[in-house]
N, C-alpha and C positions, 0 to 999 in steps of 0.2 A: 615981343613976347614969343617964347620956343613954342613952335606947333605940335599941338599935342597928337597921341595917336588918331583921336576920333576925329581929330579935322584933317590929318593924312589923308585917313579912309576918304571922308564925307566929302572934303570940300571938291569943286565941280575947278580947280584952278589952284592946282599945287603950286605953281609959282609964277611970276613974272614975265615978260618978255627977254628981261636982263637975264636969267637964270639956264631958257629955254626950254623950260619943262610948262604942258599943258594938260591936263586931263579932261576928256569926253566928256558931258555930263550924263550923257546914257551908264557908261561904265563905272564914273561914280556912285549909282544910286545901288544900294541895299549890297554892299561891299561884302565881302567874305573876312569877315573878324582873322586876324591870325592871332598866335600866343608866342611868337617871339619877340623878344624883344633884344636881343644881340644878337650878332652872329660871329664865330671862331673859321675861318677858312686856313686850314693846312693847306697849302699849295704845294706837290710833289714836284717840283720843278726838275724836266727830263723825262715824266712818265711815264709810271711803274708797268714791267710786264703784270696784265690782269691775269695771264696764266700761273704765274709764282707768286699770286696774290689773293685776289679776291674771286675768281674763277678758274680753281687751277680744272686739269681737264685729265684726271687720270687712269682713263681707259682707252686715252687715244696713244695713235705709235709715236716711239720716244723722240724724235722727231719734234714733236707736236707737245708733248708731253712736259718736255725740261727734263730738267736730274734730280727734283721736287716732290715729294709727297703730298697729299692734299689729306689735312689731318680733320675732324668731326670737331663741330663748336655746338655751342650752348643751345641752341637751335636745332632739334631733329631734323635732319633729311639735307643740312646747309654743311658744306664741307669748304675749308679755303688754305691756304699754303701754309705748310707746316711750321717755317719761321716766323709765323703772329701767332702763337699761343696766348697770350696774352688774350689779345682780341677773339681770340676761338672762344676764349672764355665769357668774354661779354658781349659774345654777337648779339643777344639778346635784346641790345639796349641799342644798336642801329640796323639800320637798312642799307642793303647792300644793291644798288644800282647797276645790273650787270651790260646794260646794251646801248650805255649813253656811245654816240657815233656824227659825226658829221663828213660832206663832202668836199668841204675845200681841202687846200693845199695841205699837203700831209707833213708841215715843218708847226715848230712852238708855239709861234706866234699866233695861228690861228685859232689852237684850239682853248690856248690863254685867253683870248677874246673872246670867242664864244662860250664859256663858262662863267667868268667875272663880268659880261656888259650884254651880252644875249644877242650881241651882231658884230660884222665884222667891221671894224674901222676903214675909213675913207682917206686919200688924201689930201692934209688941212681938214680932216674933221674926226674928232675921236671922241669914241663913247664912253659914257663914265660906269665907273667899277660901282657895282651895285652899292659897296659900300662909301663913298663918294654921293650916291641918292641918299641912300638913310641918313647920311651925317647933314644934307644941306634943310630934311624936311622933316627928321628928328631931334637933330644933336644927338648930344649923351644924353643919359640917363641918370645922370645923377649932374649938378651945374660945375665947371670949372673943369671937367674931363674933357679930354680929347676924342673926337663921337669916332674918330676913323684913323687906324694906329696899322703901320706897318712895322711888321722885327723878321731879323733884323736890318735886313738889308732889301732894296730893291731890285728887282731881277735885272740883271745887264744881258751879256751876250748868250743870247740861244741861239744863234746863225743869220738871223736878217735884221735888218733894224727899223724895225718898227714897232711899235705897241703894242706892250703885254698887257693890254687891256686893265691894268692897276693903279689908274689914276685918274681924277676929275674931270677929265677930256674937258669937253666944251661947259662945262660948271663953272670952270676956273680956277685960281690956284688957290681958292678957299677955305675949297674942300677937298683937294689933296692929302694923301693918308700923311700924319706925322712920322718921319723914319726915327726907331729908337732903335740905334745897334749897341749901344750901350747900359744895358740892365744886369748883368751877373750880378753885381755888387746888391742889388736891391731883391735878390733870392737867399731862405734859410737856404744850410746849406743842406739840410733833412730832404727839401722838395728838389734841390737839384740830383740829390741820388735816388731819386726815385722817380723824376721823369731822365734820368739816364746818363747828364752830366757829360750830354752832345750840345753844340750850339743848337741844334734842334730843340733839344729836351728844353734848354733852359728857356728858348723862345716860347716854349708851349705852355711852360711854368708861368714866363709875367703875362701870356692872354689869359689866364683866369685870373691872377692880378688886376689888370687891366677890364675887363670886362665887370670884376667886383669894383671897381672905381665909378665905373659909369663910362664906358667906354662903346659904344654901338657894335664896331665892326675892327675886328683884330683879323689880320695877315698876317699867317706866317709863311714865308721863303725859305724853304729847304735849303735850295741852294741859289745861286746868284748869279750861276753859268752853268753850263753843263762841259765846258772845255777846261783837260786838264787836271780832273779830279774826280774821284769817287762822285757817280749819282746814279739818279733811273734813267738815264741816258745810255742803257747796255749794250749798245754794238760791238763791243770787246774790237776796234778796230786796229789794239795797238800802236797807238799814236795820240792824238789829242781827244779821243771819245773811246777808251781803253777797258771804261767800266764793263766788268761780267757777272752773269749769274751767282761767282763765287763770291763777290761784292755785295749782291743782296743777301747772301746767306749770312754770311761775317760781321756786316755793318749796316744795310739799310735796311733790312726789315727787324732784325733786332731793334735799330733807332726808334723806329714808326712803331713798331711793337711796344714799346716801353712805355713813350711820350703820349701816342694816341689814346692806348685804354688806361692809364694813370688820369688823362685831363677826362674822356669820359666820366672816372671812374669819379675823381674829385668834384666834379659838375654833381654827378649824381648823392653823391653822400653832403654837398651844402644845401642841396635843394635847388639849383640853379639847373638843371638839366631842360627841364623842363619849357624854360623859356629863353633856352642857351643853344642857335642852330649851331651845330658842329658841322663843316666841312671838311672830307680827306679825299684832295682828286689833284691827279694829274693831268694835265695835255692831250694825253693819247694813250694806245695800249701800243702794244707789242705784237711784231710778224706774229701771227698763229708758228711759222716754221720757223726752228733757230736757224742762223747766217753759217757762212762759212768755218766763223772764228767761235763757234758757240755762242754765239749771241743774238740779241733779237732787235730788227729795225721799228723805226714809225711803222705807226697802225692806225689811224684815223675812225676803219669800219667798225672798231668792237670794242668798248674796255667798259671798265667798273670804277665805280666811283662809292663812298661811300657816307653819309649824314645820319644824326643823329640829334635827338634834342629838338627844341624849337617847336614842338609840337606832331613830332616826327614818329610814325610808329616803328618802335623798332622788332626783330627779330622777323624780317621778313628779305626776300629778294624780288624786285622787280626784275623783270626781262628774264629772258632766258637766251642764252646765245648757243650759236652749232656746235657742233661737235669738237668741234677743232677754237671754237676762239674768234672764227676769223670773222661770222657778220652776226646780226639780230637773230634770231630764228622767232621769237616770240615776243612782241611788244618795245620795239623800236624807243628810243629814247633820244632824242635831237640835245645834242651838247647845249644848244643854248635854253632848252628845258629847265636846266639847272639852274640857272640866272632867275629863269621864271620862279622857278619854282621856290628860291629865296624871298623874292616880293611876296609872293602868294604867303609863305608865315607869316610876313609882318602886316598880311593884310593889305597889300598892293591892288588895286585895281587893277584889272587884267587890260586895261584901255588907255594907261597912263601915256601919253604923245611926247616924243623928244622934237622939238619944234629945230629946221635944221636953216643955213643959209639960205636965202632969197625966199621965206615966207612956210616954206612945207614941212611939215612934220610926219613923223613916223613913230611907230609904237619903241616902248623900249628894246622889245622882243616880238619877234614875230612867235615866238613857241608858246604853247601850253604849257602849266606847271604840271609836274609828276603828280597826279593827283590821289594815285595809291599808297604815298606818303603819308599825306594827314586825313583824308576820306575814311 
């Protein structure tokens, strides 16, 4: 029989010893209810500079600044990069996270992990993607759907080879997201010009698809390298990571612009917003200072991220960052917060124990969830 949400919450022994998942019985008792019940995670894969984005910075020297305007959204006194007008439009209806940060290694993989699984993988031992938990101690939502759906594709090469943090780790191959690269055909073609008639757009199309079926947890992958071809990978290094500023003007923030506030907006006009977390984050931010070639490196200290939905207030910003972009300045936000901070909507105990080889276990996350999100 599928476990319902209240014995999620309540029970003192989410799963098995087969499973490796345990919960405290302290932590179980008098749970924090959440109101989602799916989750949509956009995955930027590459990165987006947060200064040509979601914290542009435009009183600092140009330098610092980009070749970007930072235009007024729906939201008095919140201002973000001129090419998401769209979004400027419905800042209203998410939360913008300006100071998520971590200190490991300033390459993909790490900050993939700490976002989707709230720690950093080991080796021979790997943490499962949030959505991988809710598919093994939810399911779907509706019977016969697939509770954990990746489109369209899996992240391959970002530079090292190890774990983008997007798969069942130690769960098994269970609960492994289903890969669907194959959906255009099963989109009008009315919704594919309107989330923008990008492999992007279309993937962003079947997750409300998808999640109306009874689907838990939908990934969407941007992109599936960052070598090679247009992304938020912008070091313009002219060679095999080539992408520039003019790149996001032209093509990916229009993409993100289009697809992003079309799926808010459609969430919001079925009545699904509500109990539909919306995820938009990449890896890392972006150098505070452009590179040689106009372009901007890993940043690990500083970026933005942005949710919606799920219970999520919107038209706010947490954190404030420096002047420049480059660290926290006010209310710190630990990359793997995020992670938390998705449990915490569906009403995760904050005590839940990944039980690991030779007997010891460990929490999911060592971080607190964002709690100025749904508080």
């Amino acid at each position: 029989m599928e476990l319902t949400r209240r014995d999620f919450l309540q029970s003192s022994t989410l799963a098995t010893a087969t499973t490796g998942l345990s919960v405290c019985q302290a932590a179980a008792a008098q749970p924090t209810v959440g109101r989602a019940k799916n989750v949509i995670v956009l995955f930027l894969v590459g990165g987006p500079s947060h200064l040509e984005t979601w914290d542009p910075k435009p009183d600092a020297p140009s330098e610092v600044r980009g070749p970007f305007r930072a235009i007024s959204t729906s939201v008095p006194g919140t201002r973000i990069g001129e090419h998401l007008p769209r979004l400027a439009n419905l800042a209203h209806r998410y939360a913008i996270i300006r100071t998520v940060n971590h200190d490991a290694a300033p390459i993909h993989e790490a900050g993939q992990q700490l976002l989707q699984t709230g720690r950093l993988s080991r080796p021979g031992f790997e943490f499962p993607h949030f959505g991988a938990v809710l598919a093994r101690h939810l399911g779907p939502t509706h019977s016969g759907a697939a509770p954990f759906v990746m489109l369209p594709s899996p992240i391959g090469n970002t530079g090292i080879s190890i774990s983008h943090g997007q798969g069942a780790g130690l769960l098994g191959a269970a609960y492994e997201p289903q890969v669907q690269s194959r959906f255009t055909h099963q989109l009008p073609q009315a919704d594919r010009e309107r989330y923008g008639k990008t492999a992007f757009g279309d993937a962003c199309a079947r997750s409300l698809q998808l999640v109306g079926q009874g689907t838990r947890c939908v990934v969407v992958n941007m992109f599936d390298t960052v070598y090679d071809r247009i992304t938020w990978d912008c070091h313009a290094d002219r060679h095999s990571l080539s992408s520039t500023l003019d790149d996001y003007r032209r093509t990916l923030c229009p993409a993100l612009d289009r697809a992003l506030a079309t799926l808010v907006d459609d969430l919001h006009q079925r009545g699904m917003l509500d109990e539909t977390l919306v995820l938009a984050m990449g890896e890392f931010g972006r150098t505070p200072r452009l590179n040689a070639n106009g372009g901007r490196d890993h940043w690990p200290g500083c970026w933005s991220i942005v949710m919606a939905g799920g219970g999520v207030r919107g038209g706010q910003v947490v954190g404030t960052s420096d002047r420049l972009g480059a660290e926290p300045m006010q209310r710190p936000v630990m990359c793997a917060a995020v992670a938390a901070s998705v449990y915490h909507a569906f009403g995760q105990p904050a005590g839940t124990q990944l039980r690991m080889p030779g007997g010891r276990s460990c929490p999911l996350t060592d971080a607190a969830p964002i709690r100025e999100l749904t508080d």
